[in-house]
N, C-alpha and C positions, 0 to 999 in steps of 0.2 A: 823815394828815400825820405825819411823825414828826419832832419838835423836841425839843429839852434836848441836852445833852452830859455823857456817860457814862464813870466809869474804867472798863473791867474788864483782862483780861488774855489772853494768849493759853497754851495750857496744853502739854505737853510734843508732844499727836499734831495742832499747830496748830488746834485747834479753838477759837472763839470764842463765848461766852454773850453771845448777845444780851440786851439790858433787856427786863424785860416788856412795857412799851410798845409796845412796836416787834414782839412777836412774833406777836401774830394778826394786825397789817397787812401784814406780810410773807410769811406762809403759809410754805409746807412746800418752797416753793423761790423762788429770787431769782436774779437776774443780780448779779455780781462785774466788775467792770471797774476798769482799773489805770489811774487818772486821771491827766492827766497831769500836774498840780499835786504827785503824790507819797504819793495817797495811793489805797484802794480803796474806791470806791463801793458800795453795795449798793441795785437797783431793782427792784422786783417785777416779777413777770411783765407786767402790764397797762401800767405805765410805760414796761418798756426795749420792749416789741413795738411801742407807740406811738410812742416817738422813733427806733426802728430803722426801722418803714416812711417817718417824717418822711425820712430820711437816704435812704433808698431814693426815694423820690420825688424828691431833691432830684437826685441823681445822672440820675432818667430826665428831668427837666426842665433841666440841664444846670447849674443853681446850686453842685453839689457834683460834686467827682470822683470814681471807682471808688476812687481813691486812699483820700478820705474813711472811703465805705464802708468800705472795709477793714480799716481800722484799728480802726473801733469791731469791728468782728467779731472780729478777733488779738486785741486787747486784754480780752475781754470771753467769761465762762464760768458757765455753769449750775450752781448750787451748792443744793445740798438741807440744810433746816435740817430738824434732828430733834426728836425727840420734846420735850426739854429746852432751847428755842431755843436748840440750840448751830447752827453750821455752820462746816466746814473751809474753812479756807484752803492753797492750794496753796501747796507752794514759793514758785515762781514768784510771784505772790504778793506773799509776805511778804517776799520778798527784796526785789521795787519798791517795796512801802511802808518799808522800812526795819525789819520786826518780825522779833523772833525767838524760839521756843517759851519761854514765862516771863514775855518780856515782859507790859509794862504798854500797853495802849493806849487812844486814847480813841475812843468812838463818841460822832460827833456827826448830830444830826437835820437836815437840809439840805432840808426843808419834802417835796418827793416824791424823796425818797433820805435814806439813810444815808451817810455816810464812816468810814471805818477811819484813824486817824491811827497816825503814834507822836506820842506828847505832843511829840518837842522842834520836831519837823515841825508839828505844829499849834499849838502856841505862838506859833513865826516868822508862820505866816500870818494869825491869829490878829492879832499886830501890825500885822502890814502892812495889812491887812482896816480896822483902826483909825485908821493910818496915814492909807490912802487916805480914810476916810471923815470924816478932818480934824476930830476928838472936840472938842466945847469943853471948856475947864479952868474947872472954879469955883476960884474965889479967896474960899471959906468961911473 
């Protein structure tokens, strides 16, 4: 499970340091997919092959369209972390999340996935998340 929310940064050849936490449940490679909320996800091998065949089944049982399919595939790329849980971010990418080499970003734990935010992006949703979930106010 990876939970908590993380600063780090992204460094000038795009590569990100993952948190300790998160780097033996992750292993030596992950799926990268460019969510469409705005930010990138990160799911392990055994996660994204399990909601990929989900997505695949849906399409042969007529629930989901090729359409569907598709998209998780375009939008979605095999990324190898190395020795130093670091792993590269494409272009591509960084440019849909909003980050750029120096930045500041935040990794957050989303219970079987990570996300790649930029802070100002995860702040907004962050509220709205709050928004929606209609917080009560103490009057201490």
């Amino acid at each position: 499970m990876f939970v908590g929310v993380y600063d780090r940064s992204i460094d000038d050849n795009g590569r990100l340091g993952l948190p300790a936490p998160f780097r033996t449940e992750l292993g030596d490679r992950c799926y990268a997919t460019l969510d469409p909320q705005g930010c990138i996800t990160l799911r392990t091998v055994a996660v994204f092959e399990s909601e990929a065949n989900d997505v695949i089944e849906a399409v042969k049982s007529g629930s989901a369209t090729p359409t569907q399919r598709r998209s998780v595939a375009t939008r979605t790329v095999s990324v190898s972390v190395d020795k130093q849980g670091r792993l590269t971010l494409d272009e591509k990418a960084r440019e849909f999340a909003g980050l750029t080499d120096g930045d500041q970003v935040m990794i957050v734990g989303n219970l079987n996935s990570i996300e790649v935010w930029r802070p100002s992006r995860y702040e907004t949703v962050e509220a709205e998340d709050l928004h929606e979930a209609n917080p009560r106010v103490w009057q201490d």
